[in-house]
C-alpha atoms as one frame of an Amber mdcrd trajectory, in Angstrom:
protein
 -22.006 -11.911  11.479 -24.128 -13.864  13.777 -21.230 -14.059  16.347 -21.081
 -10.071  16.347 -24.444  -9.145  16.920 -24.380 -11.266  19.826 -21.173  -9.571
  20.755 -22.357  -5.836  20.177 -23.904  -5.593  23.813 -20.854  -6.510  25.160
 -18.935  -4.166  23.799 -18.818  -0.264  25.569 -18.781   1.971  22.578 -14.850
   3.483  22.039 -14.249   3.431  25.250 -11.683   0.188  24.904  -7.857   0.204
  24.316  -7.498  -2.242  21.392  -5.439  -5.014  21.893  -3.931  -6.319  19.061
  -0.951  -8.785  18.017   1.805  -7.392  16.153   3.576  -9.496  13.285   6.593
  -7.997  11.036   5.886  -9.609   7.642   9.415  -9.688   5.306   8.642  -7.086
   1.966  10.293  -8.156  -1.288  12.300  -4.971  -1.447  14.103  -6.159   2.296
  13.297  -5.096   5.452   9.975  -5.574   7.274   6.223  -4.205   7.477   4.460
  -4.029  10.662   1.074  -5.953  10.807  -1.546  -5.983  13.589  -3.667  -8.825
  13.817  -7.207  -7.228  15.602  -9.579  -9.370  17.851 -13.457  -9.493  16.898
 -14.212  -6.331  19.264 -11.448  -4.567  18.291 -12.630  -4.954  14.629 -15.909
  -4.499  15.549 -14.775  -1.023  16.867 -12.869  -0.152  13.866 -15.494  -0.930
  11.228 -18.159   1.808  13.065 -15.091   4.150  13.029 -14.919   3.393   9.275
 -18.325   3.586   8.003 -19.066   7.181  10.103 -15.653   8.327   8.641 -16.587
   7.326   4.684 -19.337   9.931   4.422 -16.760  12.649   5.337 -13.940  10.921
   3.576 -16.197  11.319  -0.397 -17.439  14.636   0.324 -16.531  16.735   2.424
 -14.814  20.633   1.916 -12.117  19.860   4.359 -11.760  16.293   4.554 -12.616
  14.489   1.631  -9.995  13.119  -0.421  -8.535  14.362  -3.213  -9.846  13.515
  -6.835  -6.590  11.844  -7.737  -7.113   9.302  -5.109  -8.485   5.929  -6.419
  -8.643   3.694  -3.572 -12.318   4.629  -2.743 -13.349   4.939  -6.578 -12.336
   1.143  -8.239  -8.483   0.521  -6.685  -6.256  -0.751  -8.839  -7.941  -1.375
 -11.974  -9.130   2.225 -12.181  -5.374   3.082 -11.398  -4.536   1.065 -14.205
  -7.214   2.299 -16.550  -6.255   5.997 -15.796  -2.538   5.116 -16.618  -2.978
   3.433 -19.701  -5.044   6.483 -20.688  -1.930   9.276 -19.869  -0.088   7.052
 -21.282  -1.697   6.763 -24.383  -2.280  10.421 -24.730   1.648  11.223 -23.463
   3.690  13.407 -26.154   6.871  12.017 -27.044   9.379  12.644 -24.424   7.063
  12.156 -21.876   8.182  10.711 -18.319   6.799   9.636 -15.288   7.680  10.123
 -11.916   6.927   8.191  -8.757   6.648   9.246  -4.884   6.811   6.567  -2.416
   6.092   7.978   1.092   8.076   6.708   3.670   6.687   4.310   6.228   3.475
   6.076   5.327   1.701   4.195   7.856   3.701   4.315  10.836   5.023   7.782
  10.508   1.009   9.034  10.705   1.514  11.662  13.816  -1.910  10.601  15.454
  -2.043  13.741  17.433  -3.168  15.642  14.318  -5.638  13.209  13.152  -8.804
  14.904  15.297  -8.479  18.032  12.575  -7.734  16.117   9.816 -10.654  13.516
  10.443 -13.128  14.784  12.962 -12.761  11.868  15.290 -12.273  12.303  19.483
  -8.762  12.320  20.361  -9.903   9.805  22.598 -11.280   7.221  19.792  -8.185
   7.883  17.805  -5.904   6.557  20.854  -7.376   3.662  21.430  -8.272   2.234
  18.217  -5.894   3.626  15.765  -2.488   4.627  17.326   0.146   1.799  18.079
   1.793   4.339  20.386  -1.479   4.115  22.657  -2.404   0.460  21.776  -1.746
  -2.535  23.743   0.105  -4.267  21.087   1.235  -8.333  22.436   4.437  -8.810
  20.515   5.588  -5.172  20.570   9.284  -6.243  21.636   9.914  -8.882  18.922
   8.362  -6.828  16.226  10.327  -3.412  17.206  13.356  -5.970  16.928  12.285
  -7.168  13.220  11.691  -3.526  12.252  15.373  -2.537  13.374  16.586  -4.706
  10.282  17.557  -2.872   7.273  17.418  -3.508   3.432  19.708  -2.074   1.825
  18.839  -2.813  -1.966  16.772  -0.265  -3.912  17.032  -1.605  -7.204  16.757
   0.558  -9.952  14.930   3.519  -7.724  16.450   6.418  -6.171  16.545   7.385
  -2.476  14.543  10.910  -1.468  16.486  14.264  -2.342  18.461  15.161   0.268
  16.622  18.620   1.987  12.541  19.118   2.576  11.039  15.878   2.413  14.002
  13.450   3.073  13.699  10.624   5.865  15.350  11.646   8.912  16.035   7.908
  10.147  13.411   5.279  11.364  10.820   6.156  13.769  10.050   4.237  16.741
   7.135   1.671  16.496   4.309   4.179  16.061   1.756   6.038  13.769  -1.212
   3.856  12.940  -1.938   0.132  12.499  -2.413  -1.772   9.606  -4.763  -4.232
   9.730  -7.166  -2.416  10.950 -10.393  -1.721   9.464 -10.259   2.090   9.735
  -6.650   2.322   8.880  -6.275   2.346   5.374  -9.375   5.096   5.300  -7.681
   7.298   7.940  -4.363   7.215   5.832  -6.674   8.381   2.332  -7.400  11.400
   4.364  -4.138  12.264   5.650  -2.862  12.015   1.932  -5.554  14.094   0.866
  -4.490  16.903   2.691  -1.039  16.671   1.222  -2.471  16.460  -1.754  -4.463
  19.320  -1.650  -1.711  20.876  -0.123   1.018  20.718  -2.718  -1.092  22.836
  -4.356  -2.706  22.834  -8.294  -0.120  21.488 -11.053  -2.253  22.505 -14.600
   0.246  21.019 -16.476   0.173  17.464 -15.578  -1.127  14.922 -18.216  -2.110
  12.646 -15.328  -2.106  12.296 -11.361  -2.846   9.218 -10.024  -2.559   7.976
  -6.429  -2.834   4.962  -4.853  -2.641   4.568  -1.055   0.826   6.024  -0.127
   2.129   5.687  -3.881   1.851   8.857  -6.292   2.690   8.998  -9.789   2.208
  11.227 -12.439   2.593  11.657 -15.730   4.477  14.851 -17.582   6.136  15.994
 -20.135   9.243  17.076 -19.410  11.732  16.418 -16.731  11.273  19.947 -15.138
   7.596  19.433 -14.758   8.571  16.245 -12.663  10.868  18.573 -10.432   8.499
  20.671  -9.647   5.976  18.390  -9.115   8.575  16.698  -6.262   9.405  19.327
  -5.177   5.307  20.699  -4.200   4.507  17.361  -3.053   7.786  16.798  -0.592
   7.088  20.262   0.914   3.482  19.029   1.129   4.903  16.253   3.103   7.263
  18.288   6.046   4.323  20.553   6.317   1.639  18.003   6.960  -0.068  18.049
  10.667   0.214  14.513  10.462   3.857  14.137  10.164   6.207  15.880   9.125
   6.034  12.565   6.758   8.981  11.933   3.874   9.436  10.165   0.747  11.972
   6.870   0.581  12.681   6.838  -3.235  11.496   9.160  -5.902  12.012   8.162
  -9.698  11.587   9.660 -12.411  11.713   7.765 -15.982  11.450   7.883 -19.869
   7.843   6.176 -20.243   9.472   5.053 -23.080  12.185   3.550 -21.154  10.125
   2.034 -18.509   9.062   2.224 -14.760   7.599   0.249 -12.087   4.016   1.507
 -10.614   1.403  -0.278  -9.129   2.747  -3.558  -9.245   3.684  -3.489 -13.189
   6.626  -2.601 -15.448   5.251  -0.226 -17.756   6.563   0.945 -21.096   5.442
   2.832 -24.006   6.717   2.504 -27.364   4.933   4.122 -30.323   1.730   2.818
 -30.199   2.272  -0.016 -28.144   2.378   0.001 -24.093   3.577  -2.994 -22.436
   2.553  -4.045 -18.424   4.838  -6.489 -17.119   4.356  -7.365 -13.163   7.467
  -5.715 -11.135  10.448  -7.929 -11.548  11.279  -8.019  -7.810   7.716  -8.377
  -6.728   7.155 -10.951  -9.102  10.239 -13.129  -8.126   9.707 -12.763  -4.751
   5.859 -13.705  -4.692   7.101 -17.096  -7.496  10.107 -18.089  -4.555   7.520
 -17.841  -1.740   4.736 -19.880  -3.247   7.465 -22.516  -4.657   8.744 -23.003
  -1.185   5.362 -23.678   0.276   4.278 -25.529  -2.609   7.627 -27.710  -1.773
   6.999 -28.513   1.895   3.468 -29.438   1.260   4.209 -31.850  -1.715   6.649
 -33.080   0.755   4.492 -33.623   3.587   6.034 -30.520   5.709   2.662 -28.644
   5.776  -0.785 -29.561   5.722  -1.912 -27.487   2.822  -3.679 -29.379   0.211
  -4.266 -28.194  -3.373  -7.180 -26.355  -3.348  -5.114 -24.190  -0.919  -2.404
 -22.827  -3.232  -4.953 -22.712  -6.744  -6.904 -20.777  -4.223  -3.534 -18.102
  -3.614  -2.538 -18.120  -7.304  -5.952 -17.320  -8.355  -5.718 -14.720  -6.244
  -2.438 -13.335  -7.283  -3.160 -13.942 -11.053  -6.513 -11.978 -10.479  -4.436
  -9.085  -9.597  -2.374  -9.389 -12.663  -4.937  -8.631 -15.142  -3.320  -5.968
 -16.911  -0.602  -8.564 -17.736  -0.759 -10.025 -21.133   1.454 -13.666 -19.823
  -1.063 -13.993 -17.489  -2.879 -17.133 -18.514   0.301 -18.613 -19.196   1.494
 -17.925 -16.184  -1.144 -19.402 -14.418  -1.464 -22.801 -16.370   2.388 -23.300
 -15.934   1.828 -23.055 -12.246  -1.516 -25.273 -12.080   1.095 -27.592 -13.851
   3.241 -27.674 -10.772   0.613 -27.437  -8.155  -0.914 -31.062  -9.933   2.739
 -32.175  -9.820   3.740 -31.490  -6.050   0.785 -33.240  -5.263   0.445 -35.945
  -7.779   3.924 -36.790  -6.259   2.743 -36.758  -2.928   0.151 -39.323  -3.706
   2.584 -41.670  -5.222   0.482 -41.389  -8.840
């Protein structure tokens, strides 16, 4: 903080082209996600856009966001809480049905941000649109983006008609990373949300950054609600956007949301974490875990309790979870126990 507010008088308000480095991280599903790595002006930047935007973004007629939104109201717990709650209150015969918006991020048209946020044209250019940006890396991360997965597990792509992808855009929309991003994006979903119009007979709504689920109680509630929210989505000044899988499931089956497997039985709802997810995160952490026992990298142990704490953390709806996490304290004691010749 120190470092900043010496740094502040540097800076000319807005008026610089951000300049950040572009990464494609892998995503357990395949393919790649674009990430922008900001420098401490460029942050500085985004954080004022932020804070002036958060006012506008919890209140306001046009451009607040919409009460099923939770990411400004408790995240994923209250996500959680609001799910076990539908759930819990779901007839029998009840499903639930999940919209995942395509590329939400960098399909974000910035041209129609200024109505949908209030911000200059000119601000939105230079600190939120990788079109305008002067991203280092660009090349090698439009390269990783131009690699496919193909596996979709037990989802189902978009219906073909309004709302289905019409092929990868170029490297565009806005970044992630930065600090104004992920508020920018509640807005634009607000207005698709408000958009696809009032749906009385849902038992719940519940939306979490570009994921929406709901719960209803019969199939043809489900249909309609796709079909309000993927017109929603070609009509939107930010896009047109599209969704990349819609499902719809028995709750008493089972479906993935918000990193958990959930299923209802009678009177007793289970939350598993996502299979893929979950595998993927445990292969990851196991390699590195590896290489360091081994000498490879110079992480120590504090370094990997400190990223499964973290991941556990965000398990807590998870019933295994201590068990979990004492199994891999286990190893972590191990690798390095090894290491040490003990």
């Amino acid at each position: 903080m120190a470092r900043l507010i010496e740094l502040i008088e540097c800076v000319r308000p807005m008026s610089r082209v951000a300049s950040p480095s572009g990464f494609a991280l892998p995503k357990p599903e395949g393919g790649y996600r674009p990430v922008f790595e900001f420098g401490l002006e460029d942050r500085a930047c985004a954080v004022l856009i932020r804070e002036a935007l958060k006012p506008f973004a919890r209140a306001h007629p046009q451009l607040a966001c919409h009460p099923a939104q939770v990411l400004l109201s408790g995240g994923l717990p209250v996500a959680c809480e609001h799910l076990r709650q539908a759930l819990d209150a779901a007839p029998s015969g009840a499903v639930f049905i999940q919209i995942d918006a395509k590329r939400f991020f960098p399909s974000i048209a910035c041209e129609g941000l200024a109505g949908m946020t209030g911000l200059p044209p000119e601000v939105i250019h230079r600190h939120l649109s990788v079109e305008h940006m002067d991203v280092r890396g660009k090349r090698s991360l439009e390269n990783a983006l131009s690699m496919k997965g193909n596996d979709q597990g037990d989802e189902t792509p978009a219906p073909s008609g309004v709302g289905r992808e019409k092929g990868d855009a170029a490297l565009g929309g806005i970044a992630t990373g930065s600090a104004a991003a992920s508020l920018v994006a509640e807005m634009v979903m607000g207005h698709i949300l408000r958009d696809a119009g009032s749906l009385p007979s849902l038992i719940a709504l519940i939306v979490y950054s570009d994921n929406i689920g709901a719960v209803v109680r019969t199939r043809e509630e489900a249909l309609a609600l796709q079909e309000a929210v993927l017109g929603a989505f070609s009509r939107s000044r930010a896009g047109p956007l599209s969704a990349s899988k819609v499902s719809i499931k028995d709750i008493a089956t089972g479906f993935n949301f918000v990193g958990y497997r959930w299923q209802q039985q009678g009177e007793s709802l289970t939350a598993e974490p996502s299979r893929r997810k979950h595998e993927f995160w445990q292969l990851t952490f196991s390699t590195d875990l590896l290489e360091a026992g081994l000498g490879i990298n110079r992480a120590d142990a504090n370094h990997f309790r400190r990223r499964l704490t973290g991941y556990a953390n965000s398990k807590q709806e998870w019933a295994g979870r201590d068990r979990f996490l004492a199994e891999w304290e286990g190893r972590i004691d191990a690798a390095f126990a090894h290491q040490n010749g003990a």
